[in-house]
C-alpha positions in Angstrom: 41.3 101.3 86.6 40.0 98.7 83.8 38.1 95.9 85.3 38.0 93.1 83.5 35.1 90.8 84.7 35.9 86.9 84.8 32.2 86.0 84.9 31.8 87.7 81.3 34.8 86.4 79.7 34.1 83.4 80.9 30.4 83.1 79.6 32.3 84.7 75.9 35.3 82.2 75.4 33.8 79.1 76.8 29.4 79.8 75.8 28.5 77.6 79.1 26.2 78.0 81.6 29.2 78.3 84.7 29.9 80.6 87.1 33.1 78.1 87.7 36.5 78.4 87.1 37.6 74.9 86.6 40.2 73.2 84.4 43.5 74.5 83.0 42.6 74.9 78.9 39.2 76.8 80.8 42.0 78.8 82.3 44.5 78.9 79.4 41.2 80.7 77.2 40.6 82.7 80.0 44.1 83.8 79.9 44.5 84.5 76.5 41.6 86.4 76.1 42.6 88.6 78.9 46.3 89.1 77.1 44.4 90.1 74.2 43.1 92.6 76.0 45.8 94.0 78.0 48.1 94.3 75.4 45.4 97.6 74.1 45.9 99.0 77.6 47.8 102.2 78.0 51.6 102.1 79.8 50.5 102.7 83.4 47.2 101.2 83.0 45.9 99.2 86.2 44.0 96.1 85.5 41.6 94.6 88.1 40.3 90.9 87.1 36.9 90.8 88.9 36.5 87.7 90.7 33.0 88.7 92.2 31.0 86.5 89.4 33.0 83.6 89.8 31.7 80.7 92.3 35.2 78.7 92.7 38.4 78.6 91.1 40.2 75.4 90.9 44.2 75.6 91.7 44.9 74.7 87.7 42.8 77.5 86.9 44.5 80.2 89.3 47.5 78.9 88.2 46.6 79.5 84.4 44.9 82.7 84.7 46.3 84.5 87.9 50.1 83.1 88.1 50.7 83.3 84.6 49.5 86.7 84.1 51.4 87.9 87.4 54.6 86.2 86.0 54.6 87.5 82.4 53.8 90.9 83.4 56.9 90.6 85.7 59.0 89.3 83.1 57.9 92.6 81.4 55.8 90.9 78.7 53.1 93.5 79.1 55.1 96.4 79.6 54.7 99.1 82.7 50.9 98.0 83.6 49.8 96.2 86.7 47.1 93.2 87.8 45.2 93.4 91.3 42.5 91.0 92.1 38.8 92.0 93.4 35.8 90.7 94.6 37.4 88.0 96.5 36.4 85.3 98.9 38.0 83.1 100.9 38.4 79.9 99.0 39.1 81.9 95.7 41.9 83.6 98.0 43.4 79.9 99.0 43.4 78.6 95.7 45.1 81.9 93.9 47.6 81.6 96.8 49.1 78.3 96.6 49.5 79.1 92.8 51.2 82.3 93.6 53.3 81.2 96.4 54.5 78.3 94.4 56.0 80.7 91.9 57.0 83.3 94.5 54.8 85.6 93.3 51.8 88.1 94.9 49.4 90.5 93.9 47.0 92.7 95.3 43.4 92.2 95.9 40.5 93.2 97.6 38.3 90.7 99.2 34.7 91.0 98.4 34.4 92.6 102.1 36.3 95.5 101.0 39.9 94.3 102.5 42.8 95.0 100.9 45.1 92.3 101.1 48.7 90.6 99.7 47.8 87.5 98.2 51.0 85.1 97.5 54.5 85.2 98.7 56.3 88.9 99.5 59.5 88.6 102.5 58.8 90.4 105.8 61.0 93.9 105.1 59.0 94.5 101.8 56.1 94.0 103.2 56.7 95.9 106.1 57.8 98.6 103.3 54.3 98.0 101.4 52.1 98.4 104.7 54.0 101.5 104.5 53.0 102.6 101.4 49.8 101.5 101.7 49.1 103.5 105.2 50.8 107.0 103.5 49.5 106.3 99.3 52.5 107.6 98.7 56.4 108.0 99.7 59.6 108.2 98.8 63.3 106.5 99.6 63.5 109.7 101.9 60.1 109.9 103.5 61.0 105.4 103.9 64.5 106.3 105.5 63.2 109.2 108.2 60.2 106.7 109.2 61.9 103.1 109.0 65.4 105.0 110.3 67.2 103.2 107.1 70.0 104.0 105.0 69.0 105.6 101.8 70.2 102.8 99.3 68.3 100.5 101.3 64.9 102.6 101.0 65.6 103.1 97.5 66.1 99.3 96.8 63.0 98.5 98.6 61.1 100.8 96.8 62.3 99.8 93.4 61.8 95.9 93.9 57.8 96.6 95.2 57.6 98.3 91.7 59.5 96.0 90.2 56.6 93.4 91.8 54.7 95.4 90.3 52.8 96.0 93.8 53.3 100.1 93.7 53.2 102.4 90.7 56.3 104.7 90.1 55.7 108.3 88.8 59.1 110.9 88.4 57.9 114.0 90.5 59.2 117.5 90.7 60.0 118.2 94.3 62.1 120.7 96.1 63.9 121.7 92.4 64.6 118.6 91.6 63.2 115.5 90.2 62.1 112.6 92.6 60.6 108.9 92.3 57.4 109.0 94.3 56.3 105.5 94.8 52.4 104.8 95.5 49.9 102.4 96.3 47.5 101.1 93.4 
């Protein structure tokens, strides 16, 4: 995991004295900066913006920074990578969250307690499959249909649109003589 720490690119793109995340063109250099950046990452590569630094972050900000990232790496701008969020508190959470949900969107993070949480928008069956994933690390469409007693095309489906969500990494795995998606949590 690459963590990129908000409090540092911050004090390098913008030379104040802030530990705030305030104003959309603070955001949109914030956010270019970071796409620099992750554009020298390897395919795979997971990419945790460290929010532990940061006092507040305004809703123009998390809407530059955190929904804009979340939605071009969706739109597969950045290629197979993915974006979690850590060091989070509670207003930070709010804030990212409207932006997010507004957009349909949601990411990962971990709260500066050491939670792991969804922050945004994700419909009840995927997250049901995600709570999944999260509980076992890993599974596949198999493992999915014997616990949630589902077809296989719906497992598989499921499956697929977390990763495509980029909420759960996708590796091809040899298994049983043949080769299987395994899906796991980030």
């Amino acid at each position: 995991m690459t963590i990129y720490n908000l409090y540092k690119l911050l004090k390098e793109e913008l030379g104040n004295g802030s530990s705030d995340l305030v104003t959309r063109p603070s955001g949109q250099a914030i956010r270019e900066r970071i796409e620099r950046d992750v554009e020298k990452e390897e395919r795979g590569a997971v990419i945790a913006l460290d929010f532990s630094k940061i006092s507040i972050i305004d809703y123009s900000c998390a809407d530059e920074i955190v929904a804009k990232l979340v939605s071009r790496l969706l739109s597969g701008e950045y290629g197979e990578k993915y974006i979690v969020l850590s060091g989070l508190n509670e207003n930070q959470k709010e804030n990212i969250e409207v932006a997010l949900e507004r957009k349909d969107l949601a990411v990962i993070a971990e709260m500066r307690d050491g939670r792991k949480v969804l922050v945004g928008n994700l419909n009840k069956y995927l997250q049901e499959t995600l709570d999944m994933i999260s509980e076992k690390g890993k599974v596949t469409a198999g493992d999915l249909s014997v616990a949630l007693k589902l077809p296989a095309n719906t497992s598989g489906t499921r499956l697929l649109n977390l990763h495509k969500k980029r909420l759960v990494k996708r590796i091809d795995e040899m298994r049983d003589g043949g080769r299987v998606w395994v899906y796991e949590k980030i």
